[in-house]
Biotite code that builds the C-alpha atoms (Angstrom):
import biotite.structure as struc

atoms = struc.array([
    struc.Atom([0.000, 0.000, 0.000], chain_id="A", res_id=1, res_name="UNK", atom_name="CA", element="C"),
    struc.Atom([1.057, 3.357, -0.829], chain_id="A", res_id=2, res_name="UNK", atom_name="CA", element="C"),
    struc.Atom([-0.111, 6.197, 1.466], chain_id="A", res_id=3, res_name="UNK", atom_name="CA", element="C"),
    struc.Atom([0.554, 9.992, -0.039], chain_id="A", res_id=4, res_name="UNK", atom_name="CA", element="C"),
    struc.Atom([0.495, 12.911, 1.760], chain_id="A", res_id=5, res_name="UNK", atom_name="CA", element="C"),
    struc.Atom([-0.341, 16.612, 0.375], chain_id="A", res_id=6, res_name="UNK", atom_name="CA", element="C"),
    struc.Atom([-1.111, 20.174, 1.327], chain_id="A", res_id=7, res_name="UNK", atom_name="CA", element="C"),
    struc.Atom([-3.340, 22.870, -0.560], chain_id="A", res_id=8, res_name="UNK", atom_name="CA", element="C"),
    struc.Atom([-3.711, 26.355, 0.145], chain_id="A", res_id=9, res_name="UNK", atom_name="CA", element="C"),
    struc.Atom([-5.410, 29.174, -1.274], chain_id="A", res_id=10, res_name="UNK", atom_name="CA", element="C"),
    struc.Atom([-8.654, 31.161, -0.971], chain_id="A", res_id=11, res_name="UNK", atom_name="CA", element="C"),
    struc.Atom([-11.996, 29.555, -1.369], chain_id="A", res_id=12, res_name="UNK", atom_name="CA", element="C"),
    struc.Atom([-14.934, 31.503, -2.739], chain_id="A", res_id=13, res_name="UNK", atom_name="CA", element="C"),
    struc.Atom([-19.034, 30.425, -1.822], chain_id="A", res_id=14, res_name="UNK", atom_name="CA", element="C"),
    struc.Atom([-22.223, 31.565, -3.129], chain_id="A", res_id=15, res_name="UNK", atom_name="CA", element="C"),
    struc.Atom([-23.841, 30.698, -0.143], chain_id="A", res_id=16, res_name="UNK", atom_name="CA", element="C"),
    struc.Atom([-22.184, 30.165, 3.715], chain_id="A", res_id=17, res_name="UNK", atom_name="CA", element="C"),
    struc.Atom([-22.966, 27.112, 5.465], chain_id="A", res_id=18, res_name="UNK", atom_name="CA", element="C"),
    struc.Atom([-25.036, 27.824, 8.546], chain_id="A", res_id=19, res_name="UNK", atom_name="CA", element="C"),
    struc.Atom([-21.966, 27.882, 11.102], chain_id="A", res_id=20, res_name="UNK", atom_name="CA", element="C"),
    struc.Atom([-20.410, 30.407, 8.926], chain_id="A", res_id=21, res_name="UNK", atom_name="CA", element="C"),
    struc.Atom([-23.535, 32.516, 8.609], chain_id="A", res_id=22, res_name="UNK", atom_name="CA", element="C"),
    struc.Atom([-24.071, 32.307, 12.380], chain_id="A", res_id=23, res_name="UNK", atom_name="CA", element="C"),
    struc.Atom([-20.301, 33.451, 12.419], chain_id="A", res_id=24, res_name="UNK", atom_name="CA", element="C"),
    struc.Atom([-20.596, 36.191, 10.180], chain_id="A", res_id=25, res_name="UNK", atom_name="CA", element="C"),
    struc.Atom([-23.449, 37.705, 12.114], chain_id="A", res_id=26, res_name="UNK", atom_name="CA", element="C"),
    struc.Atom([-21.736, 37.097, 15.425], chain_id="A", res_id=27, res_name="UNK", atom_name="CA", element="C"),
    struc.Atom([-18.443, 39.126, 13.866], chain_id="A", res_id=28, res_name="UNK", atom_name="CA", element="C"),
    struc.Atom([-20.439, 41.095, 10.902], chain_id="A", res_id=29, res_name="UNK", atom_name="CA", element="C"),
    struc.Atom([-18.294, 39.368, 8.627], chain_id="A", res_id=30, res_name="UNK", atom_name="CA", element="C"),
    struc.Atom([-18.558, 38.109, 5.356], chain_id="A", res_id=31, res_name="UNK", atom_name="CA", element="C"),
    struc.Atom([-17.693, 34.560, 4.625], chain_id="A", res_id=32, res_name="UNK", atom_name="CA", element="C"),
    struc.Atom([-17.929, 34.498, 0.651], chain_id="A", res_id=33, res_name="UNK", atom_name="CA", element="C"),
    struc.Atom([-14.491, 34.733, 0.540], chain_id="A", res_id=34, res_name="UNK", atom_name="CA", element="C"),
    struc.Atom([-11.836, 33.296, 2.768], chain_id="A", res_id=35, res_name="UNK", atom_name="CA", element="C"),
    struc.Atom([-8.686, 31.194, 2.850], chain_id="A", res_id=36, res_name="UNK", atom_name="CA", element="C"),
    struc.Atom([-8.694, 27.477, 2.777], chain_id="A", res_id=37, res_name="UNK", atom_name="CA", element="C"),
    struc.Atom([-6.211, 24.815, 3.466], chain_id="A", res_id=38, res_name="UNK", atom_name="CA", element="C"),
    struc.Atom([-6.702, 21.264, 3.244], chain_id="A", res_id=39, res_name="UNK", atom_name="CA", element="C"),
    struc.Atom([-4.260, 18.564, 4.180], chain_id="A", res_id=40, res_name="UNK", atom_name="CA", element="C"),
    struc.Atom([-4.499, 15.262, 2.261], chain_id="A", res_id=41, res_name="UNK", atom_name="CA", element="C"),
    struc.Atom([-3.598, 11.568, 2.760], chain_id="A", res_id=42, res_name="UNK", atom_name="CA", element="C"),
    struc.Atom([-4.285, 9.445, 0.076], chain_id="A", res_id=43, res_name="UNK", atom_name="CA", element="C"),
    struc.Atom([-4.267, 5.316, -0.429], chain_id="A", res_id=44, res_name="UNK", atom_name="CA", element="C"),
    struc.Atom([-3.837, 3.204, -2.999], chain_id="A", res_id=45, res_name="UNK", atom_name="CA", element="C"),
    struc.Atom([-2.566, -0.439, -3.571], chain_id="A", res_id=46, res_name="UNK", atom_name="CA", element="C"),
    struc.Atom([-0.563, -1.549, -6.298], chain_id="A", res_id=47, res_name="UNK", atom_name="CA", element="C"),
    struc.Atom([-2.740, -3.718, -8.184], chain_id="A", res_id=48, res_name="UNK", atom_name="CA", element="C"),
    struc.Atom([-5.211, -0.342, -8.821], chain_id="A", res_id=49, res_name="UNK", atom_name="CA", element="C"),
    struc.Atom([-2.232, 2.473, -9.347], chain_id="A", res_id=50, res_name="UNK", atom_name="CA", element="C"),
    struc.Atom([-4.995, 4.261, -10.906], chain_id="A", res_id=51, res_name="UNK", atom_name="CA", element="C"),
    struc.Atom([-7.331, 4.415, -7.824], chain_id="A", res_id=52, res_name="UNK", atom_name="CA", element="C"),
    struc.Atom([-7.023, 6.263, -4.677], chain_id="A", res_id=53, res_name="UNK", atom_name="CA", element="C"),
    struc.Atom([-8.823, 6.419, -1.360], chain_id="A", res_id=54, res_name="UNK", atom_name="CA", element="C"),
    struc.Atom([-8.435, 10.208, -0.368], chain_id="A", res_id=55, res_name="UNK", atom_name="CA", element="C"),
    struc.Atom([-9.118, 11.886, 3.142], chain_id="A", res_id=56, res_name="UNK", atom_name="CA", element="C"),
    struc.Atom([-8.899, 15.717, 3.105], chain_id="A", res_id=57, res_name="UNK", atom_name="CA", element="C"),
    struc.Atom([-9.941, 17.844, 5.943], chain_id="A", res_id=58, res_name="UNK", atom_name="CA", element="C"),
    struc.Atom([-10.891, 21.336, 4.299], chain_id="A", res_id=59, res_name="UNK", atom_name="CA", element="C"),
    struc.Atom([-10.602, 24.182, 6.547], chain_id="A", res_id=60, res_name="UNK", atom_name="CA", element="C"),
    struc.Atom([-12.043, 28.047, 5.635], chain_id="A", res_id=61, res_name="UNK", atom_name="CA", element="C"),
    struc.Atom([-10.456, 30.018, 7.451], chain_id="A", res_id=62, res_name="UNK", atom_name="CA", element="C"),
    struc.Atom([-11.005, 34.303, 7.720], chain_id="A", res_id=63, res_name="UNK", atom_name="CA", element="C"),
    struc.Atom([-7.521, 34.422, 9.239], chain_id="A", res_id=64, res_name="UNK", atom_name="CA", element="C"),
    struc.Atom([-8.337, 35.987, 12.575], chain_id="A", res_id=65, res_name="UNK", atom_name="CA", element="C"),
    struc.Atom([-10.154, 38.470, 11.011], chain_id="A", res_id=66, res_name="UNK", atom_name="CA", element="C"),
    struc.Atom([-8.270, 39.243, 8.319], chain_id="A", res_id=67, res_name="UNK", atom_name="CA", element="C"),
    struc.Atom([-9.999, 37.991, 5.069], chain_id="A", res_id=68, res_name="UNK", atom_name="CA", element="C"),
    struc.Atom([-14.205, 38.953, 5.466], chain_id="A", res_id=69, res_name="UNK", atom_name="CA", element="C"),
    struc.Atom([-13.833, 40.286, 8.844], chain_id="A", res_id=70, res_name="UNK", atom_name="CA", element="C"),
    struc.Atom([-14.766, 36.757, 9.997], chain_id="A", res_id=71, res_name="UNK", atom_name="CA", element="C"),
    struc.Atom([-12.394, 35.044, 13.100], chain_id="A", res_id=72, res_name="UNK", atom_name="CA", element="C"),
    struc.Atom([-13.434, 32.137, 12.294], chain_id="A", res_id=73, res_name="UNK", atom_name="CA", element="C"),
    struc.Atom([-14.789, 29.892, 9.584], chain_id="A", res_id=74, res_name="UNK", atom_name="CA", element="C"),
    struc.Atom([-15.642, 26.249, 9.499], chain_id="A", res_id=75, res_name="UNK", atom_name="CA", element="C"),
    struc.Atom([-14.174, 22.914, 8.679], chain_id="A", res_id=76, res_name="UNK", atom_name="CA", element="C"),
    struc.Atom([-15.259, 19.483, 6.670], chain_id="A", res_id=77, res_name="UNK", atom_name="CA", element="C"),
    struc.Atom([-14.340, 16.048, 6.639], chain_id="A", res_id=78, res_name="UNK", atom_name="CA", element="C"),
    struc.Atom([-14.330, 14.873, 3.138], chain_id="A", res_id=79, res_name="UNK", atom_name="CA", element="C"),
    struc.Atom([-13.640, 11.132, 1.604], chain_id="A", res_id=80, res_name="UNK", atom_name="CA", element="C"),
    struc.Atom([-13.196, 9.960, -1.681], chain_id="A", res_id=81, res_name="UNK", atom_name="CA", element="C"),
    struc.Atom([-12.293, 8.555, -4.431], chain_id="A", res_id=82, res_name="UNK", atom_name="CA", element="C"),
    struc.Atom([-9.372, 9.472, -6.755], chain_id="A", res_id=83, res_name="UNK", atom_name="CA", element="C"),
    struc.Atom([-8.982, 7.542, -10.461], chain_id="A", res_id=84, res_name="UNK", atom_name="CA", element="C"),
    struc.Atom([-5.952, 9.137, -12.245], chain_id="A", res_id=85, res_name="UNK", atom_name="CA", element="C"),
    struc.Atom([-6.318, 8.855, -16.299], chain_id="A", res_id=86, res_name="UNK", atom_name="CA", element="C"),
])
């Protein structure tokens, strides 16, 4: 088994908050239709699917202490998946 590790980082843009992030952006007057992101990655795959990954990410939004939106916070998700590389 092969396990992969991976960062990403950048700014995530929504149409609509989630409902902790509206909650947060009325508790700071923030906005939270832009804000950073980072989401650290392990991934799985065996050899007899190279192709085919199991992923785990953990996204995090993030206002950056008020920074970005005026928002101190922002919200997190657990995400799994599946990978197939072409």
């Amino acid at each position: 088994m092969a396990i992969a590790p991976a960062l990403t980082a950048g700014f995530s843009a929504v149409t609509g908050p989630t409902e902790i992030e509206r909650d947060r952006e009325i508790r700071y007057d923030g906005d939270a239709s832009f804000l950073g992101f980072v989401g650290a990655e392990l991934s799985f795959r065996v050899r007899q699917a190279p192709n085919v990954e199991l992923v785990y990410q953990p996204h995090h939004r993030s206002g950056a202490n008020g920074t970005i939106g005026d928002m101190k916070e922002g919200s997190n998700a657990n995400t799994l998946g599946i990978r197939y590389r072409f």
